[in-house]
N, C-alpha and C positions, 0 to 999 in steps of 0.2 A: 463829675468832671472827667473829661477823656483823656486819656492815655494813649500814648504813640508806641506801639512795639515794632522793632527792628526784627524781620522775617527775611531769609536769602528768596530770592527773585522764585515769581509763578511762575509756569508751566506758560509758553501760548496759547493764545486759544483760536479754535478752528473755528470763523465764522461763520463758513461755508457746511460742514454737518450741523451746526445747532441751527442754519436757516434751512437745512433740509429736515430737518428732526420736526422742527418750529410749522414747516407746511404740511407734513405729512399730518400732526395733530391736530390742523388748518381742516385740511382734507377730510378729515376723520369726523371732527363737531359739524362741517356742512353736510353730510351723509347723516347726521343724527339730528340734524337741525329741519331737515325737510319735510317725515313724517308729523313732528312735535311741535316747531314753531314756525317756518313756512307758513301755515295756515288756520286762522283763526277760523272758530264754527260759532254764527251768532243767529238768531232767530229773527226775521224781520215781523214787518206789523199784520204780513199777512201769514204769520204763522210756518213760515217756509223756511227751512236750513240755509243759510247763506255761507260762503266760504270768502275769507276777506286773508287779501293775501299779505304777508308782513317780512317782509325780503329785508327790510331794511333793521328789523330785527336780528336776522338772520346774521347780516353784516359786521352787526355791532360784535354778534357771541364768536365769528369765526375771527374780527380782529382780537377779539380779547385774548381770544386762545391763544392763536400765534404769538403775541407781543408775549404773554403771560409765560409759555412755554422756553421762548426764547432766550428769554432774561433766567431762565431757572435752568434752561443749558449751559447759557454763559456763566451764572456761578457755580455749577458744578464744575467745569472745566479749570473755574482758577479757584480753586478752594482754600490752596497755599496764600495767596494774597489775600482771600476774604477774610481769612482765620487771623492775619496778623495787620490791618490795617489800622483797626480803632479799636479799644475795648471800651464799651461805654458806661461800664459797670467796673470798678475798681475789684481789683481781684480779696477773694474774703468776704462780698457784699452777702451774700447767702447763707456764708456762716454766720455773720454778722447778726441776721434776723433769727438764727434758729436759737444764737445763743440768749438771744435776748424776748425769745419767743411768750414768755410769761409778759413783760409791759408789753407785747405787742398786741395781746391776748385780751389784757385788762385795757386798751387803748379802743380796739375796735367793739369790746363790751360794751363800754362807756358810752361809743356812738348811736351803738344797736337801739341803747335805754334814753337817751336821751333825743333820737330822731322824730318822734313827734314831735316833741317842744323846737327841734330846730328848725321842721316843715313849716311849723305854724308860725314863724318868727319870721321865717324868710318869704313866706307864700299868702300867708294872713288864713281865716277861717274856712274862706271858700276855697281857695287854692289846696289846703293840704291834705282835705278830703284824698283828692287825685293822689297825690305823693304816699300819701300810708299806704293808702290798699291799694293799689295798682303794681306800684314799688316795695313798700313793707312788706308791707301781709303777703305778698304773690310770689315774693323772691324769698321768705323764708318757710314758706311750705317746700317750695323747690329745694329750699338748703335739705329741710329734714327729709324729706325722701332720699335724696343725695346721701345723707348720713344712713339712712336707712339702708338700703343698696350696697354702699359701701360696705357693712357688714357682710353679706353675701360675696360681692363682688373684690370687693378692695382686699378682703379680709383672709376670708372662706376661700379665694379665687374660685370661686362655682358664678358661671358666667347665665347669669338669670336674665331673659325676656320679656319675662310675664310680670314684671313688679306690680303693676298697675293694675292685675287680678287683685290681689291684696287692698290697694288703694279702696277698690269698688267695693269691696266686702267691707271695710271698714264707713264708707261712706253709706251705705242702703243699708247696712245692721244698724246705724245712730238713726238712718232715718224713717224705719219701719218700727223698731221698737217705741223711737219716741213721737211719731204720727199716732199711729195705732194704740200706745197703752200710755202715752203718755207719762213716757219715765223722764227722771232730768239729764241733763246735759252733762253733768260731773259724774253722773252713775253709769251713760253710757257711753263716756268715753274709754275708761278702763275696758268694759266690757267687748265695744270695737275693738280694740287694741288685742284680745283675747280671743276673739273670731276668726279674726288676721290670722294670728298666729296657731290654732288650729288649723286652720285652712292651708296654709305655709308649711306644717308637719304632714298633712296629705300629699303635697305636692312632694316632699321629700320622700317618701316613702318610696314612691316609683320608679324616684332618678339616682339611686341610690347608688346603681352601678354605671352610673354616666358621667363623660366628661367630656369639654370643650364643646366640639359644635352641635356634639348629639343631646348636649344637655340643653343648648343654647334652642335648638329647634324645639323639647319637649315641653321646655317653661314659656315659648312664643306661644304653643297649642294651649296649654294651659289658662292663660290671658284671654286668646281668644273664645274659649269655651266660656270660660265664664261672662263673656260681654254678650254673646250670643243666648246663653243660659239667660241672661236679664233680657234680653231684645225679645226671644220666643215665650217666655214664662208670663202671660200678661196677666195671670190671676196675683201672682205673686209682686211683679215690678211693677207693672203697669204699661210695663213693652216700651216702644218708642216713649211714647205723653210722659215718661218721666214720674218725678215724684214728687210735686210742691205742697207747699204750705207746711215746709219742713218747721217745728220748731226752734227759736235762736235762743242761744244760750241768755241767760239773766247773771247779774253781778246779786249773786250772794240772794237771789230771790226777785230783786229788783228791774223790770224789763226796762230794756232802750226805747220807750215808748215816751208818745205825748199826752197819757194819763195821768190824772192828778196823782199816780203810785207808780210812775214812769222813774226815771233817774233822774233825769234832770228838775223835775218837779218834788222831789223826797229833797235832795242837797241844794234848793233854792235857784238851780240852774237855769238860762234860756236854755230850751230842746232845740238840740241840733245833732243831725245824725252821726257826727266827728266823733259824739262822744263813744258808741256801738263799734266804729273802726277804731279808736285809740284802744280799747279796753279787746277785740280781735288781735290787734299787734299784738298787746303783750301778752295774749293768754300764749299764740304762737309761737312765738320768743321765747317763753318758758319751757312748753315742748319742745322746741329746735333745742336748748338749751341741756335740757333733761337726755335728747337723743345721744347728742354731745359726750356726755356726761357721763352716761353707761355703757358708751361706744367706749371711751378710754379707763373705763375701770374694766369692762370685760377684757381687754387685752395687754391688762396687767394680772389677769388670773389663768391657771391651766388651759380654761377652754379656750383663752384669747389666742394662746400659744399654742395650744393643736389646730384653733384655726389659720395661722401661720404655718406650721408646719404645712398641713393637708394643701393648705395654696401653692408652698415651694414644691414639696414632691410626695404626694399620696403613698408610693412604694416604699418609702424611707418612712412617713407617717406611718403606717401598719407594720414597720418592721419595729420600731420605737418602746410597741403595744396598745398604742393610741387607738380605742374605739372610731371609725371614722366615718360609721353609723353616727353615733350618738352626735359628734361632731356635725356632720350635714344638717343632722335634721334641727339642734340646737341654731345652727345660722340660719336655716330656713326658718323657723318659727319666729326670733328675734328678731329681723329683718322686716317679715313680715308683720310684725307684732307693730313697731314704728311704721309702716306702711298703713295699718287700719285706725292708727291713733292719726294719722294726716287726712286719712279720708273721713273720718268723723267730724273732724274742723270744717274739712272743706264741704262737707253737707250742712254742717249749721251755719258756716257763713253765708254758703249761695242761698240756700232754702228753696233751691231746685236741685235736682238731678237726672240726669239721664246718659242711657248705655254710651251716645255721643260726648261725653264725660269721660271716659277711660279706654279708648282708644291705642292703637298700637303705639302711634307717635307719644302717647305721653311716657310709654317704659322705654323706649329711643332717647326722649328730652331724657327721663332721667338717669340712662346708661351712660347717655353722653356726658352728663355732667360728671360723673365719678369717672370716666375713662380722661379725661380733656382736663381734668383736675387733677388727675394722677391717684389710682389707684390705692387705697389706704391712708390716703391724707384729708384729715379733715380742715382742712384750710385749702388743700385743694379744692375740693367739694365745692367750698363756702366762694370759692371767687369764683371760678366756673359757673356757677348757679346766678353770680351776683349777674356777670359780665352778660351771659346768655337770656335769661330774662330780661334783668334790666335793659340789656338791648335792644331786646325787640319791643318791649315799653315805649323804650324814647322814637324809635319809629313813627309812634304816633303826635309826635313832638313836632314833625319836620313838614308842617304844613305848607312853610314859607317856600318848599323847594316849588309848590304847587306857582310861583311866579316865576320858574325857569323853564321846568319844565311842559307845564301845561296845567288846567284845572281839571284832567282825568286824571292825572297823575295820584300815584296813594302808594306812599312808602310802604305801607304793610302789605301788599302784595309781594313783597320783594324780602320778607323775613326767611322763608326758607333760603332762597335763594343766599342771600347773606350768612345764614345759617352755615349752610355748607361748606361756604368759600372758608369761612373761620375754620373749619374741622379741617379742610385740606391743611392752612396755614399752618394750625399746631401741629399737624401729625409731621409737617416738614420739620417747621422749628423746633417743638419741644416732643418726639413720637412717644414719650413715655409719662407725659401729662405737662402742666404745668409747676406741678410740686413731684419729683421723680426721685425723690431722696425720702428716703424713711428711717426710724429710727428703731432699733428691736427691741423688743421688751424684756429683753435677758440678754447679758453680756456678760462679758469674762473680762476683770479688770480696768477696761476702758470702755468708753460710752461711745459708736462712732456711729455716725449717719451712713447709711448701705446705700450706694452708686446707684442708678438704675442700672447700666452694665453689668453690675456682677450679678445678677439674677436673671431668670429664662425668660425668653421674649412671652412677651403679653401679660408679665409679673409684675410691671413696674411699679 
C-alpha cells in the first residue's frame, strides 16, 4: 500500500540543459549508429554483398536515446521530489523478509521440489517437458555457477573472468573419461568437481600477487586459453566436431530408455522422455542445493572469514597474520571445484559438447549474475539467475508479437540487446546489486545487516 511523505519543495528544473544534454547524446548514438546499423550487409542469389540501408532503424535508437536520456536528466535535477513522493514499499519491508528469511527459504524450497508436479498440472505431459528443462534445469545450473562464482567473487572479492575455464574442464573430464573408459556417472562426477579444482589452484598460483583489473585481465586469458587449448588439441577434443554420444546418467543403474530394462518399462510405466528431465531436475536441485549448503558453512568457519577479510582489505588481512596465499588458492580451488561439478551435469545432460560451449559470454552471464544480485548473497544470485535466464526463455514465448510486428520479427534477436538495457537499470537503481546488504559472520553483541555504503566501492 502507498504511503504519502511530506518533503519541502524541489529544486526547479532546467529544461532547457537536460534538452541540450538529451541532443548532445542524440548526436553522439547517430555517430555510432552509422558505421553499426545504418547498414545492413546481406548476400544476394547471385552471391554478391549487398548493402541494404536501415535509417529508419537508425531513427528509432537516436529517439530512444534522447527521450531515455532526457527523462534521466530531469530526475536527477528533482531528486528532492522524487525521493519524497511515494514510497511504495512500507518502511521495514526488507527487514521484514530478512527477519523472517528462514519461512522464506523453506517457502521457495517447497516450490523448487515440487515444480515439476505443478508444470505438469498446469501444462499437462506434453507442455512441461518445455517448462522443466528449458526453465528448471537451465535456470539452476545458472543458480550453481552463480553460487559457485560467488565464492570467488562475492566472498574472496578476487574478481575472476575465466569461470567458464573451469566449467569446460569439468564438462570434457565427465565426458572423456566416460566415452572412452566408460566410468559411471556418480564416479565422475566427484571426480570433475576435483579437476576443476586442481585446475582453479594452477590458476591461483600465478595471480597470487594480483588484484582488481590485473587480476580480472589474467583469469579472462586464462578462459581463453583453455577454449583455444580444446579448439587446437584435436587428438585430444576433437577441435570444433565436439564430443557426442556422451554417456547419460541412469537412475541407480536403470537407463531413461524404451528397452524392456529402460525405467519406465522396470516400474510399469508409459516411456515418455519427462521422466529423463524430471529425475535431471532434481539430480541439479541437489547440487545447487549442496553448493548452497557448503557456501554457508564455509563462512561460518575461519577460512569463510579470512575470506571476508582478504575481500575488505588484503593489508589489514596480512597484518591480522592471515595466510592469504593459502586463502586465494582455497577460493580458487572451491569455486572452481562447483564450477566442474556444473559442467559434468551439463555434459551428461546435452551429450554434446563443444569449444562453442564455454565461450567468453558465458563467465560475463555468470559474473553478471553474482554482480546484479549483489555480491555475497545467495538469494541474490538465485533471483538474478532466475530473472536473467528465465527472461530470455520467455523471449521465445512472444511469438504473438509476430502479428504486430511483422512475420520476420524474432524476439530472440533482441535478448542481448534487453540484456544490457537491464544491467544499465540496476547499476542506476540498485549499483550495489539487488540484494546489497549482508550479514557478517562474526559480531560482537548484536547481529546487524552491513549497509552497502559502509563498505569500499565494488565490495557491495
Amino acid at each position: 500500500m502507498a504511503t504519502t511523505i511530506s518533503t519541502p519543495a524541489a529544486p526547479p528544473r532546467d529544461i532547457k540543459a537536460a534538452l541540450k544534454e538529451a541532443g548532445f547524446a542524440a548526436l553522439v548514438t547517430f555517430g555510432l549508429c552509422i558505421p553499426i546499423i545504418a547498414w545492413g550487409t546481406r548476400q544476394n542469389m547471385e552471391n554478391v554483398l549487398v548493402l541494404d540501408q536501415r535509417w529508419e532503424a537508425v531513427a528509432w535508437a537516436v529517439a530512444i536515446v534522447f527521450v531515455g536520456r532526457l527523462l534521466v536528466v530531469l530526475r536527477q535535477q528533482g531528486k528532492a521530489e522524487r525521493k519524497s513522493l511515494v514510497r511504495f514499499l512500507p518502511h521495514g519491508t526488507f527487514a521484514f523478509f530478512q527477519r523472517h528469511s528462514g519461512f522464506f527459504s523453506a517457502l521457495g524450497l517447497g516450490f523448487l521440489i515440487t515444480f515439476p508436479l505443478i508444470a505438469i498440472m498446469l501444462t499437462g505431459w506434453g507442455g512441461a517437458l518445455k517448462w522443466i528443462d528449458n526453465f528448471g534445469v537451465q535456470i539452476l545450473i545458472y543458480v550453481m555457477l552463480g553460487w559457485g562464482l560467488n565464492i570467488v567473487v562475492g566472498l574472496a572479492g578476487l574478481l575472476d573472468l575465466g569461470y567458464v575455464a573451469f566449467y569446460a574442464v569439468g564438462a570434457y573430464s565427465y565426458a572423456l573419461l566416460a566415452k572412452n573408459f566408460g566410468l559411471s556417472f556418480w564416479l565422475l562426477l566427484p571426480l570433475s568437481g576435483i579437476l576443476a579444482a586442481f585446475w582453479g589452484m594452477l590458476l591461483g598460483f600465478p595471480v597470487l600477487r594480483l588484484r582488481g583489473d590485473y587480476l580480472a585481465i589474467v583469469t579472462l586469458a586464462f578462459g581463453e586459453i583453455i577454449r583455444l587449448v580444446l579448439i587446437n588439441w584435436v587428438d585430444f577434443s576433437n577441435g570444433y566436431a565436439g564430443i557426442s554420444g556422451i554417456p547419460r546418467p541412469s537412475f541407480f543403474g536403470i537407463p531413461f530408455n524404451a528397452s524392456d530394462e529402460g525405467f519406465a518399462a522396470v516400474f510399469g510405466l508409459e516411456f515418455s522422455p519427462l521422466y529423463r528431465t524430471i529425475f535431471l531436475y532434481y539430480l541439479i536441485l541437489a547440487l545447487a542445493l549442496l553448493t548452497a549448503f557448503v557456501s554457508l558453512r564455509l563462512r561460518r568457519l575461519p577460512v569463510g572469514r579470512a575470506w571476508e577479510a582478504l575481500r575488505e582489505d588484503e593489508i589489514a588481512c596480512r597484518s591480522l597474520g592471515i595466510n592469504t596465499t593459502n586463502t586465494k588458492l582455497t577460493a580458487f580451488s572451491i569455486g572452481a571445484m562447483f564450477g566442474g561439478f556444473a559442467g559434468a551435469f551439463f555434459s551428461a545432460r546435452q551429450g554434446f559438447i563443444s569449444p562453442e560451449s564455454f565461450v567468453f559470454m558465458e563467465s560475463a552471464m555468470v559474473l553478471a549474475i553474482v554482480v546484479l544480485g549483489g555480491m555475497g548473497s545467495l538469494w541474490g544470485c538465485a533471483i538474478a539467475a532466475t530473472a536473467m535466464i528465465g527472461g530470455t526463455e520467455l523471449l521465445r514465448e512472444l511469438d504473438w508479437l509476430k502479428a504486430i510486428f511483422g512475420n520476420d520479427f524474432d524476439p530472440t534477436k533482441y535478448r542481448m540487446l534487453i540484456f544490457g538495457l537491464a544491467m544499465v537499470v540496476i547499476m542506476i537503481w540498485k549499483p550495489r546489486g539487488l540484494i546489497s546488504t549482508r550479514e557478517p559472520t562474526a559480531f560482537l553483541k548484536e547481529k546487524k545487516a552491513i549497509s552497502s555504503d559502509m563498505v569500499q566501492e565494488g565490495h557491495g
